[in-house]
NUVEX-483276 format. One line per field, with one value per residue (C-alpha): residue number from 1; x, z, y. Coordinates in steps of 0.02 Angstrom, whole numbers, padded with zeros to 5 digits. Each point is the difference from the previous one (the first is absolute). Layout:
N
i	[NUM|...]
east	[X|...]
up	[Z|...]
north	[Y|...]
// end
This chain:
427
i	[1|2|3|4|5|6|7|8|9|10|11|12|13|14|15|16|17|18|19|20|21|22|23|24|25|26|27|28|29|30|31|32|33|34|35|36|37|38|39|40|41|42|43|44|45|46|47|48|49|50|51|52|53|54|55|56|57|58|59|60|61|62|63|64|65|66|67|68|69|70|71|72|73|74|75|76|77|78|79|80|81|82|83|84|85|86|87|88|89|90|91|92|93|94|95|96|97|98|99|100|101|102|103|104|105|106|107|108|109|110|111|112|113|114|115|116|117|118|119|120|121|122|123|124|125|126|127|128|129|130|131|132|133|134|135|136|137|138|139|140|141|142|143|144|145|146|147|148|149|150|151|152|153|154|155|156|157|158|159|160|161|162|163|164|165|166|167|168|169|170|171|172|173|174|175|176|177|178|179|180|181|182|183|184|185|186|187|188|189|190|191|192|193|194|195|196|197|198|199|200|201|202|203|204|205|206|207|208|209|210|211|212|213|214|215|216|217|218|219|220|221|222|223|224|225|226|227|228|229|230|231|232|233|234|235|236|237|238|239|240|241|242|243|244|245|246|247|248|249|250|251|252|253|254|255|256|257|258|259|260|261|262|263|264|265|266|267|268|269|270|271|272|273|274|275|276|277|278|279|280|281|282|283|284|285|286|287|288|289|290|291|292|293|294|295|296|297|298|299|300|301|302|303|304|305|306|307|308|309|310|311|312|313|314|315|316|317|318|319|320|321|322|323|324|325|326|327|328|329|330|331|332|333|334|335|336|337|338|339|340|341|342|343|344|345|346|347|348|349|350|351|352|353|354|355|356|357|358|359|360|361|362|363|364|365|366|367|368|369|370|371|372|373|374|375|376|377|378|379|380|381|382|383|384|385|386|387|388|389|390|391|392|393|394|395|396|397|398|399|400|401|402|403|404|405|406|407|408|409|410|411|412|413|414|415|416|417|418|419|420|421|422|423|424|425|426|427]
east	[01387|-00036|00022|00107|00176|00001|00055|00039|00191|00093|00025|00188|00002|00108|00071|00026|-00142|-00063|-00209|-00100|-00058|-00203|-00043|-00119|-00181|00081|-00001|00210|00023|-00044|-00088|-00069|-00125|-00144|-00077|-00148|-00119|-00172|-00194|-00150|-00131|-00133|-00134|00012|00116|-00078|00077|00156|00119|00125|-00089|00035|00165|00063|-00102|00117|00141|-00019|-00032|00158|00111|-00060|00088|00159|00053|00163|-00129|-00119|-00125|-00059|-00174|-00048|-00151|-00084|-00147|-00011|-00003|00167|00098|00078|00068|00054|00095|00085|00050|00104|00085|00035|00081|00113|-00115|-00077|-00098|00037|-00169|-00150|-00185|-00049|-00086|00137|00197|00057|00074|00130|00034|00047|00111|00081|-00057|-00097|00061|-00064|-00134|00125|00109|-00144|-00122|00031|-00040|-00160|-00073|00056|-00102|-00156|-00021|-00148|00102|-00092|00037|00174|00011|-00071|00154|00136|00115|00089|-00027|00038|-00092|00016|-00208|-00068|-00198|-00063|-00196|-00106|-00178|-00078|-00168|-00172|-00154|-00140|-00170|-00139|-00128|-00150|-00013|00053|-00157|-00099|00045|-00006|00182|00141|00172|00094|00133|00027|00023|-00167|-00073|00072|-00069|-00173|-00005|00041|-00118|-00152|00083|00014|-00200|-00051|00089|00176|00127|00153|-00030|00152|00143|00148|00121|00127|00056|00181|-00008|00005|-00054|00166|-00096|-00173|00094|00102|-00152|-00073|00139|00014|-00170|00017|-00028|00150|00035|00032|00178|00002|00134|00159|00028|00072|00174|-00048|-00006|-00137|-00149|-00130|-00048|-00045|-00136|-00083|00010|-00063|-00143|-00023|-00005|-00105|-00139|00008|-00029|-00139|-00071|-00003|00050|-00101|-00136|-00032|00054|00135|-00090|-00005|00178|00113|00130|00125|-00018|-00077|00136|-00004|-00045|-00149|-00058|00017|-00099|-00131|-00029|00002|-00132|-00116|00023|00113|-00067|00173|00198|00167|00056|00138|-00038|-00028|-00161|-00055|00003|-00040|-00157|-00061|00034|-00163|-00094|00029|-00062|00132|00092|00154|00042|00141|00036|-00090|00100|-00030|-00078|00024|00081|00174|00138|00097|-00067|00109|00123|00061|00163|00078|00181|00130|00198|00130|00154|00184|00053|00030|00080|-00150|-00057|00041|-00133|-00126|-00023|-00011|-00131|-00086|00000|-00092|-00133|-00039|-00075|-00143|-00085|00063|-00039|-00182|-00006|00049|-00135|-00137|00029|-00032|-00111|00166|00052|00163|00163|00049|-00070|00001|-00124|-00091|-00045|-00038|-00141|-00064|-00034|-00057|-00198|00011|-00103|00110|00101|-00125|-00029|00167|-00020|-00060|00172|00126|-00063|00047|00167|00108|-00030|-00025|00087|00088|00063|00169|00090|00182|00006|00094|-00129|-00152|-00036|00001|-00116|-00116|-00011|-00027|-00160|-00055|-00014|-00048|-00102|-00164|00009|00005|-00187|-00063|-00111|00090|00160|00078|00073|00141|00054|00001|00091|00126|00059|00001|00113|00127|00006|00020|00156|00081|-00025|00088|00124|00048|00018|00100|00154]
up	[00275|00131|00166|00039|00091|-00094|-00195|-00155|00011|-00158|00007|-00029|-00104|00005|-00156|00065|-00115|00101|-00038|-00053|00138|-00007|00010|00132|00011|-00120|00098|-00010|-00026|-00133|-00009|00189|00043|00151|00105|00071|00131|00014|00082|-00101|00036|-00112|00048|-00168|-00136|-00093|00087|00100|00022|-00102|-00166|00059|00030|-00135|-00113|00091|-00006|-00194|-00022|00093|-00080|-00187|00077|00078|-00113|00128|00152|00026|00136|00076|00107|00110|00082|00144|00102|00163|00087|-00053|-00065|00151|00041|-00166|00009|00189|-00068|-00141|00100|00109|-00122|-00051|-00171|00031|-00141|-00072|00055|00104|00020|00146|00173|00102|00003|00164|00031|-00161|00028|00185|-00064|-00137|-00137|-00091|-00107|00064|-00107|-00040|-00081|-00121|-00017|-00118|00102|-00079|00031|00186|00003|-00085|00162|00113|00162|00117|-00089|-00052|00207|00046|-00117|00103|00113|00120|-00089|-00179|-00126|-00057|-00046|-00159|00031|-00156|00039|00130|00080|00130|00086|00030|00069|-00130|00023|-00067|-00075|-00019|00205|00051|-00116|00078|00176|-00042|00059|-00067|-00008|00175|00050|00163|00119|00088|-00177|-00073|00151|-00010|-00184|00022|00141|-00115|-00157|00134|00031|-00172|-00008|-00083|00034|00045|00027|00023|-00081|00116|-00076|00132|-00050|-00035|-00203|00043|00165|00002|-00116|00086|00158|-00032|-00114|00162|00112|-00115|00045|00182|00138|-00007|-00188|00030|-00015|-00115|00058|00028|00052|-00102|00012|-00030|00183|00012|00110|-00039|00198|00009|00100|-00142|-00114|00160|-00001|-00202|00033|00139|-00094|-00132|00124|00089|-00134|-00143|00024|00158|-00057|-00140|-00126|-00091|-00077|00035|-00026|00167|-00066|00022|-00101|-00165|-00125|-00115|-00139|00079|00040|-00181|-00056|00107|-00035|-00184|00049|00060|00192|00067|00034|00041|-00016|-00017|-00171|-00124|-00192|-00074|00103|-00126|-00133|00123|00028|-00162|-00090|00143|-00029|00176|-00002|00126|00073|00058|00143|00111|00123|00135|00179|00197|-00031|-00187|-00140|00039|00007|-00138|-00117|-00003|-00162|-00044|-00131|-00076|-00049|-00142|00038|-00080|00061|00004|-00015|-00203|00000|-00147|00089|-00168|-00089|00155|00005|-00187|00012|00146|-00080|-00162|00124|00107|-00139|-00009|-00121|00061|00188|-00065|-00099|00147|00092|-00083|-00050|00194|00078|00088|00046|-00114|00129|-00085|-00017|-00161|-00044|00140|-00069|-00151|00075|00122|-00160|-00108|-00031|-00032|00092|00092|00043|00079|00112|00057|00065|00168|00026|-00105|00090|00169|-00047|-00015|00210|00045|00129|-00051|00122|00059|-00131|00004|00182|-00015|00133|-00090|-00075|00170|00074|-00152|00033|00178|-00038|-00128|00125|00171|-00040|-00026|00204|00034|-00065|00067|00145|00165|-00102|00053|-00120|00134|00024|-00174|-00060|00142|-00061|-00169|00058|00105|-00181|-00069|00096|-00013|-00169|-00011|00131|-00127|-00143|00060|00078]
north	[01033|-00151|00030|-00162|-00061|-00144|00068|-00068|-00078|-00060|-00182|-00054|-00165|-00149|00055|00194|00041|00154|00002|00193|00071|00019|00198|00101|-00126|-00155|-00177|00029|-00185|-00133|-00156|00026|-00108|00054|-00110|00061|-00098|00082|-00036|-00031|00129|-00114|-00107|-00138|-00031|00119|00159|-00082|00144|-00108|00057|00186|-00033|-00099|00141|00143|-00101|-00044|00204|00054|-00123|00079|00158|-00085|-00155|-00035|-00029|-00144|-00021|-00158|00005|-00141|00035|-00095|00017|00113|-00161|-00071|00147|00055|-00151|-00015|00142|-00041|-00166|00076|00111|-00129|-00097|00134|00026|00159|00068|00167|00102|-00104|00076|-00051|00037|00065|00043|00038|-00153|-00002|00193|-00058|-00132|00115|-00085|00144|00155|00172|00060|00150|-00120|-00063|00139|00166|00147|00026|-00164|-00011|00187|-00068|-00118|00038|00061|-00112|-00141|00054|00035|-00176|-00084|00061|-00111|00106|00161|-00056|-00047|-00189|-00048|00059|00014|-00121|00006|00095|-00010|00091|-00050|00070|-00065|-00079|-00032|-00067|00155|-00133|-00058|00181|00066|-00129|00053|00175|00019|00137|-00066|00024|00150|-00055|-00171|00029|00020|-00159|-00095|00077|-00037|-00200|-00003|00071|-00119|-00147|00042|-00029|-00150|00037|-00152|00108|00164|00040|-00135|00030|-00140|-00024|-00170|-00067|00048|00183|00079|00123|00080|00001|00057|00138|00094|-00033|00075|00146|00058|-00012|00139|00140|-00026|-00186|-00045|-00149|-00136|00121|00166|00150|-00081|-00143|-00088|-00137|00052|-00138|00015|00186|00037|00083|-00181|-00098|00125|-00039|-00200|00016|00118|-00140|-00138|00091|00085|-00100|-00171|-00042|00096|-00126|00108|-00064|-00159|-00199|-00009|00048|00118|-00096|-00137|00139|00021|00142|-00109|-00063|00178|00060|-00146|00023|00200|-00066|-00116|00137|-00054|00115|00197|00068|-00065|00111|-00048|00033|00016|-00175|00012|00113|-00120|-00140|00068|00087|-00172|-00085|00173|00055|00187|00072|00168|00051|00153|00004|-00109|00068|00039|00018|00160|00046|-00058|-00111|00103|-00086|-00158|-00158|00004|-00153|-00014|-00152|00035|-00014|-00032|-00015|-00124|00030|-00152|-00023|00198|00053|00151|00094|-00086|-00046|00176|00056|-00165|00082|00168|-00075|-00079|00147|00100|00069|-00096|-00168|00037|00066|-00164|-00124|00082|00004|-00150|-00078|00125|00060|00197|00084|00019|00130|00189|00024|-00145|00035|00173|-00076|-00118|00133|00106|-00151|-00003|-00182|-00106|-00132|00156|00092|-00137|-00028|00204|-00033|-00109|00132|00156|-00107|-00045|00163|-00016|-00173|-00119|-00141|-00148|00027|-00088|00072|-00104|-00166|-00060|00044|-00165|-00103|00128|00002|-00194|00016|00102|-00094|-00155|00078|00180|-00086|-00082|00203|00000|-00169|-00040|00000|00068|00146|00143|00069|-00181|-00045|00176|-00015|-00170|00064|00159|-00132|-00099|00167|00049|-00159|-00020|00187|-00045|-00139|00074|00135|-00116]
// end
């Protein structure tokens, strides 16, 4: 039985017609149809997520001929907004994948996942990622697709310098000083441009003397300014960046993107990546590795986990059949299919146990990034303010790392957007 406040009601007709009541797991209405607004994870036409979906939806509705599903599906650069301007205009879809929820659980516009989700799919949930979808202790985020990050680098130019992959700060800089030696354009990549340097950053912050605390405390409180993330920006500006060893390119101005490219292109000796580097790179030949991201004095105390999220809105009353919908696509097989499909990690346990143990090839290399994930860190997503901050980074971090810049001054400004931007959201 579904764990849900919103149940099946009979519908009273004009006529006093009273309509069968659906039993325990049936949609409980008729001729419902779903809306659903989702992001494309593919690169071309050829593997647009829309194909997935309209494959799943065309599946499901074989099992449930009173239910149809409707996919629209728009790139990560547009389906946000597409998403805020429905809602806006009082036409809220019935579930959106997207990159973030906080705002519509804030504003009461989402169901609680325990009013969607059987019991055993709202179990199968990674619990950091289950954790990270909360607003205000409840659950209204359904993790869709994770990734996790570790650092790559090049096997050819490390053979050449005669260099083993690094465990430590100190190590990583000695290695891209020896790379930067023999010639290597970026020893290290450190992409702290607009396109994604919250990313960059808090993989960064995360490794940090004292554990490194990441961009909030353990409840939650911004601390972008701790000493201990001044003393992070600061080894990075000494150490790396004004030591010539992050490449041609000031940091601030390298987007992700660019980075990527350029450790496909054989000119990069280390980066922190996320999976679709693996494929990235193996399609140029690049002979590569992947350890931990390295930290102060060991390995980080956490990896960066990144989630994109799955909600469903109250707005049309289906919660019935959003979550009988949802139920259908958190199985096993279809969460294992979504993600193999785009290099991406399973959300759930039970497919990620099945990839661990699989001896296939594209799983195995996805390893490195499952084995991190059970314990990773994501942003602080379940905060209304998150998305002004993650801006704010994005635009300023890289003047932390520039000559004459200065990491407290930067990070301090970024703590007083921080608070406001908290301060905000909370009235």
């Amino acid at each position: 039985m579904r764990r849900r406040t919103a149940g099946t009601i009979a519908v009273v007709s004009a006529l006093g017609m009273t309509a069968v009541l659906g039993g325990c797991g049936s949609t409980g209405s008729s001729d419902v149809t779903l809306r659903l607004v989702a992001a494309d994870y593919g690169d071309s036409a050829a593997n647009s997520s829309k194909k997935y979906w309209d494959a799943l939806a065309k599946e499901y509705e074989k099992q449930h001929s009173d239910v149809r599903v409707e996919v629209s599906v728009y790139s990560w650069n547009d389906v946000d907004r597409k998403v805020k301007e429905m809602v806006d205009a009082d036409h809220a879809p019935d579930m959106a994948q997207i990159g973030a929820y906080a705002d519509y659980a804030a504003a009461g516009k989402l169901y609680p996942v325990s009013d969607l989700l059987s019991i055993r799919t709202q179990a199968d949930f990674l619990s950091p990622l289950s954790d990270a979808g909360q607003w205000k202790h409840t659950q209204y985020g359904i993790p869709f697709a994770a990734s996790t990050r570790v650092l790559f680098y090049n096997k050819t130019l490390f053979a050449k310098a005669h260099l083993t992959a690094p465990t430590t700060w100190d190590e990583l800089a000695a290695d891209a000083t020896a790379l930067k030696e023999q010639g290597v354009k970026y020893p290290y990549a450190l992409p702290l441009g607009p396109e994604e340097a919250q990313a960059e950053t808090m993989q960064w912050l995360l490794g940090g003397g004292n554990g490194g605390s990441g961009y909030t405390d353990d409840v939650g409180t911004y601390t972008i300014d701790s000493a201990t993330n001044v003393e992070t920006f600061t080894w990075l500006k000494d150490e790396l960046v004004g030591k010539g060893l992050t490449g041609p390119v000031a940091p601030g101005k390298l987007n992700r993107a660019a980075a990527f490219a350029a450790f496909a292109d054989g000119q990069v000796g280390m980066v922190n990546g996320h999976p679709t580097l693996i494929q990235q790179a193996a399609k140029k030949g690049v002979q590569f590795g992947t350890v931990p991201m390295p930290g102060r004095t060991g390995r980080a105390r956490a990896s960066m986990g990144v989630a994109d999220w799955m909600m469903g809105f109250k707005q049309n009353g289906h919660a019935e059949q959003i979550g009988d919908f949802l139920d259908f696509v958190y199985s096993e097989k279809n969460v294992l299919d979504f993600s193999r499909k785009y290099g991406l990690l399973p959300v759930t346990s039970s497919a990620s146990n099945t990839m661990a143990a699989s001896d296939a090839a594209a799983d195995k290399a996805l390893r490195p990034f499952l084995e991190q994930l059970p314990t990773s860190e994501l942003y602080p997503v379940g905060k209304t303010s998150w998305a002004a901050v993650s801006a704010a980074v994005k635009q300023n971090i890289g003047q932390a790392v520039a000559p004459g810049g200065s990491p407290a001054g930067v990070l301090t400004r970024l703590q007083s957007t921080a608070m406001a931007a908290d301060s905000s959201s909370a009235s």
